[in-house]
C-alpha positions as a Markdown table, in Angstrom:
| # | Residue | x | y | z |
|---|---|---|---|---|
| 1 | Unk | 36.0 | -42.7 | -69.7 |
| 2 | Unk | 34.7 | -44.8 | -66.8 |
| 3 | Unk | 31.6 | -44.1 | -65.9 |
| 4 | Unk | 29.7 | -44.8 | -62.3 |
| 5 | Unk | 27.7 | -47.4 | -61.9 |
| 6 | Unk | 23.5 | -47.3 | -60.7 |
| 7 | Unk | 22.8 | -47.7 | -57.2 |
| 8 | Unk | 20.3 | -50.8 | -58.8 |
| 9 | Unk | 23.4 | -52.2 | -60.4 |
| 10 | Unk | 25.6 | -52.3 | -57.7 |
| 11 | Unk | 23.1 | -53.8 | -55.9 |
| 12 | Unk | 23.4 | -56.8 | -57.5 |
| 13 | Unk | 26.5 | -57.6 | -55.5 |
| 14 | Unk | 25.3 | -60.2 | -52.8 |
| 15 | Unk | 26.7 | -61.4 | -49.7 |
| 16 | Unk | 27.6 | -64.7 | -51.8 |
| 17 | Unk | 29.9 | -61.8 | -53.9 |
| 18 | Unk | 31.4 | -60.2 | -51.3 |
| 19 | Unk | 32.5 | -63.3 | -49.8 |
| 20 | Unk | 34.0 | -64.7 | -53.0 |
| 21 | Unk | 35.9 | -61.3 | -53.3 |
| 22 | Unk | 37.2 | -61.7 | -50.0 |
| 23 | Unk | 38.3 | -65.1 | -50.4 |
| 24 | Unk | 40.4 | -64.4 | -53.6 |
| 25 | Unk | 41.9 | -61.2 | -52.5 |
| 26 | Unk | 43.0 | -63.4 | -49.1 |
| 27 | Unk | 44.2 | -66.2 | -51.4 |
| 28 | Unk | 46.6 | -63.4 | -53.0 |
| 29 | Unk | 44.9 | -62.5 | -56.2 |
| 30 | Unk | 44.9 | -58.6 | -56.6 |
| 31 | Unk | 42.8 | -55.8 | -57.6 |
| 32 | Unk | 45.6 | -53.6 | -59.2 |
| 33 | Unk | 43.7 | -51.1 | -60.2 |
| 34 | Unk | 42.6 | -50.0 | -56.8 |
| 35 | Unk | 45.3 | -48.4 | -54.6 |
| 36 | Unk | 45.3 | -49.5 | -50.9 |
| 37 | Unk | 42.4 | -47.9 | -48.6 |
| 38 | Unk | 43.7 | -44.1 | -47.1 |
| 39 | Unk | 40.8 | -43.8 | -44.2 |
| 40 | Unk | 39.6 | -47.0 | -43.9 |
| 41 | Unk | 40.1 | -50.6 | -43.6 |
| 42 | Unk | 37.4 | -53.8 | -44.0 |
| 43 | Unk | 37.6 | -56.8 | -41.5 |
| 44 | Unk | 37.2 | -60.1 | -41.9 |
| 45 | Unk | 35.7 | -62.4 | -38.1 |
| 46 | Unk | 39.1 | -63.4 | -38.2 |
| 47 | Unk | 41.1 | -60.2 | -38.4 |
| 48 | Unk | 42.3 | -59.9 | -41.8 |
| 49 | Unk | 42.2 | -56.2 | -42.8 |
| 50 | Unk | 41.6 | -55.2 | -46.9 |
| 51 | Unk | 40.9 | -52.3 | -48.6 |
| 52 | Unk | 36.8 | -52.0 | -48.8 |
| 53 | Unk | 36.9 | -50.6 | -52.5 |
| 54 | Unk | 39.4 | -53.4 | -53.4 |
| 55 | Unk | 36.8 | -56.0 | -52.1 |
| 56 | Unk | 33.9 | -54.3 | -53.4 |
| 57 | Unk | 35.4 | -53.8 | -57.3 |
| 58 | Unk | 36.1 | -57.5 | -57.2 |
| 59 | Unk | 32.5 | -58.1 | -55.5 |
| 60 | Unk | 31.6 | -56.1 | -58.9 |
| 61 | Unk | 33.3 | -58.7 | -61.4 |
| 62 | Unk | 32.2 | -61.4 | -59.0 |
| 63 | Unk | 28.6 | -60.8 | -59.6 |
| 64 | Unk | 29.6 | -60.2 | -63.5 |
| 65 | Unk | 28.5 | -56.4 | -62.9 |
| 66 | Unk | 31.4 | -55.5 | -64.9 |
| 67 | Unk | 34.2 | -57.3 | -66.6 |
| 68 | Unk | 36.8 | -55.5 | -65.0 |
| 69 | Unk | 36.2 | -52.7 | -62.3 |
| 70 | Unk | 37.7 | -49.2 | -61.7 |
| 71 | Unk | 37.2 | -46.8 | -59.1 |
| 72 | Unk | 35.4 | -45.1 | -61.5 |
| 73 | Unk | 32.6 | -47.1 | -61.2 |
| 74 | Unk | 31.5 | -46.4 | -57.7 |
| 75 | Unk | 32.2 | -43.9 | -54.8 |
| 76 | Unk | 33.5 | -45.7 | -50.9 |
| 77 | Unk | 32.0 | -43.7 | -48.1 |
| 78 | Unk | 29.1 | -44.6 | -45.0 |
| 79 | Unk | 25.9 | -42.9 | -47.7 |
| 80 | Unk | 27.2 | -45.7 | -50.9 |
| 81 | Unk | 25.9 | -48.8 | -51.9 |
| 82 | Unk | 29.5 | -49.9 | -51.8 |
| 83 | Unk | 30.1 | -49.6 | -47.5 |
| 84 | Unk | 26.0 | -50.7 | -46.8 |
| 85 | Unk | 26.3 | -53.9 | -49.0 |
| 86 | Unk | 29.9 | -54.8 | -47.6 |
| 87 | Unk | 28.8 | -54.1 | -44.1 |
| 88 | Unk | 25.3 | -56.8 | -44.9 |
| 89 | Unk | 27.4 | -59.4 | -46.1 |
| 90 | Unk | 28.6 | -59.6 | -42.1 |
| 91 | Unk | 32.1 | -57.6 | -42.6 |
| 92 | Unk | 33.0 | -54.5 | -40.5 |
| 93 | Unk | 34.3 | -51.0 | -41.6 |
| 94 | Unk | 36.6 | -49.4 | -39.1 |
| 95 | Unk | 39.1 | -46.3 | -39.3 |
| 96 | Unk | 42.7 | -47.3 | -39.9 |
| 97 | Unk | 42.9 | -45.9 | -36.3 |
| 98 | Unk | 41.4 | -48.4 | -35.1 |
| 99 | Unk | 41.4 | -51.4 | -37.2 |
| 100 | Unk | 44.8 | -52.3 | -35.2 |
| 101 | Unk | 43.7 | -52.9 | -32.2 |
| 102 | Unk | 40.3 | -54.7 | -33.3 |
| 103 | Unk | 42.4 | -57.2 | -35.7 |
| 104 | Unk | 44.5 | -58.2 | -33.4 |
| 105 | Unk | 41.4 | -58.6 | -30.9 |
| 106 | Unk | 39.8 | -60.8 | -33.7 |
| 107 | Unk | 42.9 | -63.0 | -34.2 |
| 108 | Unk | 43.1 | -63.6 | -30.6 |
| 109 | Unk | 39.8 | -65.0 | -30.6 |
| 110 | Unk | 39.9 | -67.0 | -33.7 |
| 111 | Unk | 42.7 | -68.4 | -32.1 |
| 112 | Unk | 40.7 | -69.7 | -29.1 |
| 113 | Unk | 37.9 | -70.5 | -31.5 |
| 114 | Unk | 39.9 | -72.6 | -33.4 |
| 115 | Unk | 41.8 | -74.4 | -30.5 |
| 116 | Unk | 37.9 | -75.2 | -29.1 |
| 117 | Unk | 37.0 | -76.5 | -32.3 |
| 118 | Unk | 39.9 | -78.8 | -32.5 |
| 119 | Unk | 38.9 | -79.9 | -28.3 |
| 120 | Unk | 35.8 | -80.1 | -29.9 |
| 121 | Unk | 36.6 | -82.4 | -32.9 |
| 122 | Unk | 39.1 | -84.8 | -30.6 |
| 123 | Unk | 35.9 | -85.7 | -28.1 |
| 124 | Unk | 33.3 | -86.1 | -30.8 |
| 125 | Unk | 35.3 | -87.9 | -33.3 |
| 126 | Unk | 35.1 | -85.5 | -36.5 |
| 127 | Unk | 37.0 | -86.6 | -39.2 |
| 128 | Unk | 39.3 | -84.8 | -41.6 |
| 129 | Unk | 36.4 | -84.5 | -44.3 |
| 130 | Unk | 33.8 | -83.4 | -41.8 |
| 131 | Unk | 36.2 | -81.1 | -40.3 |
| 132 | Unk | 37.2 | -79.2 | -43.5 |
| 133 | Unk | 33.4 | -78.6 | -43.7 |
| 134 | Unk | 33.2 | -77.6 | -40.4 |
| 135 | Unk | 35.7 | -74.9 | -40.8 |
| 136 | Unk | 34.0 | -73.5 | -43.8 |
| 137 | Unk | 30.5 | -72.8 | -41.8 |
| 138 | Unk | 30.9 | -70.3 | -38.8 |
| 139 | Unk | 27.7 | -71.6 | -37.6 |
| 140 | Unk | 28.5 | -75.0 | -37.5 |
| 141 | Unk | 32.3 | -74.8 | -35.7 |
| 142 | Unk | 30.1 | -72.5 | -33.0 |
| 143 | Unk | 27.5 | -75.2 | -32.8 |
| 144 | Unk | 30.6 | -77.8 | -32.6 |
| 145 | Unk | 31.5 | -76.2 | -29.8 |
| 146 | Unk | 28.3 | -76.0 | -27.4 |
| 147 | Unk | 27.9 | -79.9 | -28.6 |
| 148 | Unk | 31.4 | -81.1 | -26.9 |
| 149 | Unk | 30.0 | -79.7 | -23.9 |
| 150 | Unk | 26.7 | -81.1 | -24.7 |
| 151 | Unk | 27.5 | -84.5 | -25.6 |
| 152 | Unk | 30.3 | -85.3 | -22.9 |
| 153 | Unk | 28.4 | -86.3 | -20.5 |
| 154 | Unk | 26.2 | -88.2 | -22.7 |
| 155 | Unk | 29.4 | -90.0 | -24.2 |
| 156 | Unk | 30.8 | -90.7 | -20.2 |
| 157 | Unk | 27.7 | -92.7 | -20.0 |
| 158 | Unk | 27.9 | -94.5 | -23.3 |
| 159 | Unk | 31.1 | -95.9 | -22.2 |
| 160 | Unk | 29.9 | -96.6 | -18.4 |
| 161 | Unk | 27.4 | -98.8 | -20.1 |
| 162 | Unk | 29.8 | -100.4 | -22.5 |
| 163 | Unk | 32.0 | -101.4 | -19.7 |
| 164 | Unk | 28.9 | -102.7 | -17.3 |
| 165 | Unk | 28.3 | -105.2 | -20.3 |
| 166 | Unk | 31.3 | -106.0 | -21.0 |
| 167 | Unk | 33.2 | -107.0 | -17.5 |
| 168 | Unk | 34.5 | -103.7 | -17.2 |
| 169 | Unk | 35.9 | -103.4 | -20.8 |
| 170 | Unk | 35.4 | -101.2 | -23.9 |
| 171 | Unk | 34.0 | -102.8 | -26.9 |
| 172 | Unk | 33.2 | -102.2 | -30.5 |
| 173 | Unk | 29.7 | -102.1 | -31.6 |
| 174 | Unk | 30.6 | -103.0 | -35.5 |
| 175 | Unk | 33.1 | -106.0 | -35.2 |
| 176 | Unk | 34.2 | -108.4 | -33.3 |
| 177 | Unk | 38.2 | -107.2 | -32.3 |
| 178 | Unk | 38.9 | -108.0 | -29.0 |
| 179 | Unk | 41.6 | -105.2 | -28.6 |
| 180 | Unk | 42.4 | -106.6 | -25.5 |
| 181 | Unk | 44.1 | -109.4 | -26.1 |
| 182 | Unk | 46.2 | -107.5 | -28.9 |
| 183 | Unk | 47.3 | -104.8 | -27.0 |
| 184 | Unk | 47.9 | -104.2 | -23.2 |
| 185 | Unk | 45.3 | -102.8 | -21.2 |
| 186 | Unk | 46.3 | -99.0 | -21.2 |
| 187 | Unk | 46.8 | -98.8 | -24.9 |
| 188 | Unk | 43.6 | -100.6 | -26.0 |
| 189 | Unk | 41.4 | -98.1 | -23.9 |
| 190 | Unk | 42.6 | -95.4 | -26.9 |
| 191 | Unk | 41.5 | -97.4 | -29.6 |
| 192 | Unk | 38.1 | -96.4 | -28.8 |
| 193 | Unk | 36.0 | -93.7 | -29.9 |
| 194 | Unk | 32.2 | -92.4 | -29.1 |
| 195 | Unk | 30.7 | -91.8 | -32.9 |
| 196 | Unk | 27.6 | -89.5 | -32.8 |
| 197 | Unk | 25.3 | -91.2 | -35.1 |
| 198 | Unk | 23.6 | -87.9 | -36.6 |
| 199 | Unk | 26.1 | -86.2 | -38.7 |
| 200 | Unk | 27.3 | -82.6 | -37.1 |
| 201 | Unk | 25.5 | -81.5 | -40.7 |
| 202 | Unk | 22.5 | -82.5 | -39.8 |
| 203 | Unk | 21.9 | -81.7 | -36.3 |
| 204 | Unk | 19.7 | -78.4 | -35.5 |
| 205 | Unk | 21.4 | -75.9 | -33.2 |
| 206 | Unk | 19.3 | -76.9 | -30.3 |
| 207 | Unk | 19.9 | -80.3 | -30.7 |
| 208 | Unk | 21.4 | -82.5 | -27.4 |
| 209 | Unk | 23.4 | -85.1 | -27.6 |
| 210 | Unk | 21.4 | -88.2 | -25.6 |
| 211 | Unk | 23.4 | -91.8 | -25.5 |
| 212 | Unk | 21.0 | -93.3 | -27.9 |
| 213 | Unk | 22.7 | -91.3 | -30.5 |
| 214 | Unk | 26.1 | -92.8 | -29.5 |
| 215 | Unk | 28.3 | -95.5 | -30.4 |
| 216 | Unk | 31.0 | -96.7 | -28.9 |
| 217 | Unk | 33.7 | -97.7 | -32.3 |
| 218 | Unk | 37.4 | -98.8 | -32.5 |
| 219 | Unk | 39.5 | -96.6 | -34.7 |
| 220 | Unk | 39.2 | -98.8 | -37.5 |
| 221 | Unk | 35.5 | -98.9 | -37.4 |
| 222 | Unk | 35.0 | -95.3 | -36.4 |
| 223 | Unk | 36.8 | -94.1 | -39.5 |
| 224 | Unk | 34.6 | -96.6 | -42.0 |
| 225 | Unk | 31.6 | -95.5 | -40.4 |
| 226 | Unk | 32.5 | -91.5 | -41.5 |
| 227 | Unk | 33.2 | -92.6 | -44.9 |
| 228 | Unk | 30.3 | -94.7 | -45.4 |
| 229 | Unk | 28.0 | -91.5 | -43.9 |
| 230 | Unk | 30.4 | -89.1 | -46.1 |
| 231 | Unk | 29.5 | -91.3 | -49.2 |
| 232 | Unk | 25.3 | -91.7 | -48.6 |
């Protein structure tokens, strides 16, 4: 017989927990012995919808609580550990009334969240590796997104004062290439990129972009310079 859990014991779930059960029931991994949600449904920021004693059983194993859970072990409902320690880990609890309309509401603006991060990404030069990172810190893709805005008028002048040293041309700070006389005109202009010189990582939220944290790289250079600050 299965017996319920201690409130102490199911407190041991943290947010770190949670999110690890969320991630493997998203990735397709089930909790068969918990039957889908009657009353309610968790979200996810991003609109997924799960069953909140699905997520919280495998929160269970996740913090080794139990090998394998049951719904034996703990009761779902607003007065349990279960719903206060899901809804502290940052996920919301909503009738199945009206989880519908607030999922979709979510999509829709990970949706624009994502397409500002990737706006974002394109004018500071973010590369694949710091953009996987990106995407896994919610803070970090918001604070990506105040920084385009931050830093573009910052990078307009880093390229003004390229060009005033240069006869009117872009150049690369790191070698030598004149791009120029490789390519027309129009086509070397995109070979150049503004590289922020603090890593995204690194910069506080309040931090603004000035042009002394700016260089102006070719491609080729631009991508070196992210794996040589990726590497130490």
């Amino acid at each position: 017989m299965i017996k319920r859990l201690p409130s102490e014991q199911q407190r041991r779930v943290t947010t770190a927990h949670v999110d690890a059960a969320v991630a493997s029931l998203l990735s397709g991994t089930d909790a068969p012995n918990f039957a889908e949600s009657r009353d309610y449904d968790l979200l996810t920021q991003e609109g997924d919808r799960l069953a909140p004693k699905k997520v919280f059983g495998r929160a269970l194993e996740e913090a080794g609580v139990v090998t394998e859970a049951f719904p034996g072990h703990f009761s779902a409902g607003w007065s349990q550990p279960s719903f206060e320690i899901l809804q502290a880990a940052g996920y919301t609890i909503i009738s199945k009334t009206e989880a519908t309309a607030e999922a979709n509401r979510r999509r829709r603006r990970a949706q624009v969240n994502a397409a500002e991060v990737d706006k974002a990404a394109a004018t500071i030069g973010v590369d694949p590796e710091e953009r996987s990172w990106i995407e896994g810190d919610k803070r970090m893709a918001k604070h990506l997104r105040t920084e385009r805005r931050r830093s573009a008028k910052a990078a307009a002048a880093k390229r003004a004062a390229i060009r005033a040293a240069n006869d009117g041309r872009l150049a690369c700070e790191h070698c030598a290439t004149d791009w120029y006389a490789i390519y027309p005109a129009a086509i070397a202009e995109a070979i150049f990129d503004v590289h922020h010189t603090i890593p995204l990582k690194d910069m506080d939220e309040g931090h603004e972009t000035e042009v002394k944290d700016l260089l102006c790289l070719c491609a080729n250079c631009h991508r070196a310079e992210h794996r040589r600050m990726a590497s130490g």
